[in-house]
Residue, then its C-alpha position, 0 to 999 in steps of 0.5 A: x927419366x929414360x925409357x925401358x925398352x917395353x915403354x919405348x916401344x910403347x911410345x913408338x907405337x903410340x907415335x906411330x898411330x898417331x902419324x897413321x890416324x893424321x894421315x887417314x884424316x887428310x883427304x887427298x887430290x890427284x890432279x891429272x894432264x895438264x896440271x893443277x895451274x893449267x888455268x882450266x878444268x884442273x885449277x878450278x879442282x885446285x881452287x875448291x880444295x884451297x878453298x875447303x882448306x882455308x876455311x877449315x885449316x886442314x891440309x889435304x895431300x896432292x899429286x899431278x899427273x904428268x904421263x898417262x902411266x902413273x895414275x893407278x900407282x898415284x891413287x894406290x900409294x895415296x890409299x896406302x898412306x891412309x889418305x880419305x877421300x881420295x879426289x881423281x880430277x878428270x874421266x882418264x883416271x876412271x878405270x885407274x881408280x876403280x882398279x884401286x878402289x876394289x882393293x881399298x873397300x873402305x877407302x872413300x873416293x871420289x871422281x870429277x867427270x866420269x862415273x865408277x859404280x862402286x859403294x865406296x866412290x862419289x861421282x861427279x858428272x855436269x851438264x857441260x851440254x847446257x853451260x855450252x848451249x847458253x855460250x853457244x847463244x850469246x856467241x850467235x847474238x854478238x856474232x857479226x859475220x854469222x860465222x863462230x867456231x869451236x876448237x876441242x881438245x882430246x876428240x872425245x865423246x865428252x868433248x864432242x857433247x862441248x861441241x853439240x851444245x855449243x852449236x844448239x844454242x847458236x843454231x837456235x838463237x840464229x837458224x843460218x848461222x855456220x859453226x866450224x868445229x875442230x879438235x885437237x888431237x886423239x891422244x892426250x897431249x891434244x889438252x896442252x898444245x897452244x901452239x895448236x889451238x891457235x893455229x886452229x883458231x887462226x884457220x877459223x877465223x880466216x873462214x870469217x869467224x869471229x868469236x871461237x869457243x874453245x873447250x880444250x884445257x891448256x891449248x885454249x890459251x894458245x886459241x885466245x892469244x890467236x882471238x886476241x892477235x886477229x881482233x876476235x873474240x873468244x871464249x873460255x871453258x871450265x874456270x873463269x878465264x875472262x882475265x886471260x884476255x880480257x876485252x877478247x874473251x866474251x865469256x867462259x863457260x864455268x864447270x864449277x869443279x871447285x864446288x864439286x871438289x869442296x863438296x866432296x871435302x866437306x862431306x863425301x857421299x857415295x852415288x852419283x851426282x849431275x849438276x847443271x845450270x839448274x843445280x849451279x853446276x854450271x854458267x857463263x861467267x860476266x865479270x869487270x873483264x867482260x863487263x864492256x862486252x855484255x850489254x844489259x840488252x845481252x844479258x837479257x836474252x841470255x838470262x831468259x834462254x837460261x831460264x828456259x833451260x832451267x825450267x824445262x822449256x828448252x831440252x838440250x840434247x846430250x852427245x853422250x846420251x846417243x853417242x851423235x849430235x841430234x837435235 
């Protein structure tokens, strides 16, 4: 049978709303410098949306930004296509989406590390200072010259509150111990300079230090083979990246991003939400990797100050709260 021209345009249009409520029905993550295979802060976003996907058998729509010019147009063109909730990995897209997300009112949004006050948007914020305090701590008990370091990305307030709670907790757990801290640049390439980073770490550990926690994105690669070469230790930040070097990485300090991710996936809600080590927003990550590294001993002692920081006991103080160091 063939069709008139009044039931072909009727079945065009029910195709087409059709192929328009598919898409309305994906959500959509937007992955930003770096990329989502940067083995840090954007793989773990990944891995929370391969994990909503396998377990639902939904698909969901990506895009990685490359350059710092395509964020408000990567947001808008995923709203047009009817995508919800739309998922901003990282704080550089927060003026981006909340440009994007006045224009789409009814659009669901969402963004890992910054905060965007509008009613359609969920933000999602962590406690990076007590994951890195609790890092801070072991790094001063291994510690053997008395002597650690710290190798930053982007020098940004957020990095700096990496920084400060990484120098708490191992100036509390050892009074006269000396942290070196460097970051990596001021722009945003300073999140994917390995070549950097080593060279930083190599400049720190040549002071006497001995274990180098890095907060940097991609260019922590760069300072884990430097550990790796000199007979350090190092450690990761955001995803588990104990298997990048292991016998060298001590530790990670986990940003669960992938369970804020999953969360937003399996049901947005907009306001704001802060995870720490309270909520399981973040950790330190012991793993067959580090396994040899962490005596029962050590993991006693770093067990009890984070019981500590989850009771209340300990306050870790915030960079961001004051925009300085204070403790």
């Amino acid at each position: 049978m063939k069709f008139t021209l009044p039931r072909l345009s009727l079945a065009l249009m029910l195709v087409c709303g059709a192929a328009q409520a598919l898409a309305q029905s994906q959500p959509a993550v937007i992955f930003d410098m770096g990329g989502k295979f940067d083995k840090s802060f954007n793989q773990a976003g990944y891995q929370g949306a391969e994990q909503w996907k396998k377990e639902t058998g939904k698909a969901y729509l990506e895009f990685e930004i490359s350059n710092d010019t395509q964020r408000v147009q990567a947001i808008r063109r995923m709203a047009e296509r009817g995508a919800s909730p739309i998922i901003s990995i990282g704080f550089a897209q927060a003026s981006a989406l909340q440009q994007v997300a006045k224009d789409f009112p009814k659009t669901h949004f969402a963004i890992i590390d910054a905060k965007v006050d509008l009613p359609n948007v969920q933000s999602l914020l962590f406690k990076e200072h007590e994951g890195s305090y609790l890092v801070g701590a072991m790094a001063a008990l291994v510690s053997k010259t008395g002597k650690v370091g710290f190798v930053g990305g982007m020098d940004i307030p957020l990095i700096r509150k990496f920084q400060c709670g990484y120098e708490q907790g191992a100036k509390a757990t050892q009074p006269k111990i000396e942290v070196f801290s460097n970051m990596t640049g001021t722009t945003s390439t300073a999140w994917n300079d390995p070549t950097r980073g080593g060279e930083l770490a190599k400049a720190q550990f040549a002071k006497g230090s001995d274990i180098v926690f890095a907060a940097a994105g991609g260019t922590g690669i760069g300072v884990y083979q430097a550990a790796k070469d000199a007979g350090k230790l190092a450690i990761g930040v955001d995803s588990n990246q104990n298997h990048i070097q292991p016998g060298t990485m001590l530790t990670s300090m986990v940003k669960h991003v992938d369970v804020a991710v999953y969360n937003v996936l399996k049901g947005w809600k907009p306001g704001v939400s802060v995870l720490g080590l309270k909520e399981g927003g973040v950790d330190y990550a012991l793993d067959e990797n580090n396994a040899k590294l962490i005596t029962p001993q050590l993991k006693a002692k770093v067990e009890a100050i984070k019981a500590d920081i989850v009771s209340g006991k300990v306050k870790v103080a915030d960079y961001m709260a004051d925009n300085a160091c204070k403790f």
